[in-house]
C-alpha positions as CSV (number, residue, x, y, z in Angstrom):
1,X,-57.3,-39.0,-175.0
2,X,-58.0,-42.7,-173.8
3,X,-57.7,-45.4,-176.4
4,X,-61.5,-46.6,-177.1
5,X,-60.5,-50.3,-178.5
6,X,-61.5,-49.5,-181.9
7,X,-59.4,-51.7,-183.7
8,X,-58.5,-48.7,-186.6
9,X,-54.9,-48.7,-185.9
10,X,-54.4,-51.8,-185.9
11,X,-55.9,-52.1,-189.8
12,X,-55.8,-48.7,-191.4
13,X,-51.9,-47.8,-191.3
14,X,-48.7,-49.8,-192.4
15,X,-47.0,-51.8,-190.0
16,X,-43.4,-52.3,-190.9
17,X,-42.4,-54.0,-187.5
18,X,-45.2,-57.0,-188.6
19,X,-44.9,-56.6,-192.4
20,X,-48.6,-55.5,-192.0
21,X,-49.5,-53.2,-195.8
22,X,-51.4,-50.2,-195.9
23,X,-55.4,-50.9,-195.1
24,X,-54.6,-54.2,-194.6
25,X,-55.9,-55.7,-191.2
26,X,-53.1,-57.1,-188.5
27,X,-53.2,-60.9,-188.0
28,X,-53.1,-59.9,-184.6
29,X,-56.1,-58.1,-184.2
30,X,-58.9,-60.9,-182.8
31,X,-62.6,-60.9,-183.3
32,X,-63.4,-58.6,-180.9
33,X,-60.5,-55.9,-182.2
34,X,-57.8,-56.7,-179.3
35,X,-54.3,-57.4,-179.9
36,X,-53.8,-61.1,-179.7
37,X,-49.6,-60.8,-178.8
38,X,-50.4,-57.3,-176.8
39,X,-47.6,-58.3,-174.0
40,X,-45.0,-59.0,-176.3
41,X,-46.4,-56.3,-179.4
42,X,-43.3,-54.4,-181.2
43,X,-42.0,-51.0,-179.8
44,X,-44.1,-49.3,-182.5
45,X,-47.5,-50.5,-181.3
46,X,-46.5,-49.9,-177.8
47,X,-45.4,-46.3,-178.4
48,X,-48.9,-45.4,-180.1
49,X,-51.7,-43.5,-178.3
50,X,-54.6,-42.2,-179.1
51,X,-54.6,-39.0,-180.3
52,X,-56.5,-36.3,-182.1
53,X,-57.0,-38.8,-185.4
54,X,-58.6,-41.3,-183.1
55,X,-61.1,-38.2,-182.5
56,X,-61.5,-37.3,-186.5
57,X,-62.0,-40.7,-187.7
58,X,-65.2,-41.8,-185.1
59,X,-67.4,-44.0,-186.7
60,X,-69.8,-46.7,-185.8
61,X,-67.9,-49.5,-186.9
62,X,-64.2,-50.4,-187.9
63,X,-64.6,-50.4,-191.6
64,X,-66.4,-47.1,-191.4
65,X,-62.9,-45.8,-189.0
66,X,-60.5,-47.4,-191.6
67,X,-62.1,-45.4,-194.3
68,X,-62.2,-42.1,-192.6
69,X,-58.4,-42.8,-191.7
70,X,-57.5,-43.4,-195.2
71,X,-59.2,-40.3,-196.7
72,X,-57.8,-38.2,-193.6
73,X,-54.3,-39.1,-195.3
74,X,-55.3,-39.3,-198.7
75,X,-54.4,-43.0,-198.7
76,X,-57.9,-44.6,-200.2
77,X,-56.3,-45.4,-203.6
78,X,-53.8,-46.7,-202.3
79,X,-54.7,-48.9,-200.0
80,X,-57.6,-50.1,-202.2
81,X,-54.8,-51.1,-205.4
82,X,-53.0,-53.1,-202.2
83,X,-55.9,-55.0,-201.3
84,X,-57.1,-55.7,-204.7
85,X,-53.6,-57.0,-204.9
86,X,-54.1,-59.4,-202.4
87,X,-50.8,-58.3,-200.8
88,X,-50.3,-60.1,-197.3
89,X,-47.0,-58.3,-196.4
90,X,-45.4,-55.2,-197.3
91,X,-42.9,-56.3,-199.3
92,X,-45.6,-57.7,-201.6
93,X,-47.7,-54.6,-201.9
94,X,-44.4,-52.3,-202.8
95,X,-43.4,-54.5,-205.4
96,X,-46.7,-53.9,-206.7
């Protein structure tokens, strides 16, 4: 499957590489939902492709993707207690 820019991986799942929580958008990801430090991104962004999930979780827009990803994973709780929260980093939102 090709990789349609979305932006959903990039917000919905944790990102232990860049500290990044659970539902929590990347400080990498710009505007226009491209990775800002693409050429020099961590191993685990560049070993990601799109897959079946990326097919499952099509929506009109990123928030709508983010959602469907959580609930596909049973993650909505959560990730909504992380960003309540206010947890910028990992370590923040497992202290929790």
């Amino acid at each position: 499957m090709e990789c349609t820019r979305c932006g959903a991986c990039c917000v919905a799942p944790d990102i232990a590489a860049l500290d990044k929580p659970l539902g929590v958008r990347c400080p990498h990801l710009t505007a226009d939902n491209l990775c800002s430090v693409y050429d020099r991104r961590p191993d685990v962004c560049r070993a990601y492709g799109a897959d079946e999930v990326c097919r499952l979780i099509e929506a009109p827009t990123l928030e709508e993707r983010v959602s469907k990803y959580l609930a596909l994973f049973e993650l909505t709780d959560e990730a909504t207690a992380i960003r309540e929260r206010g947890c910028s980093s990992m370590r923040k939102a497992r202290r929790g």
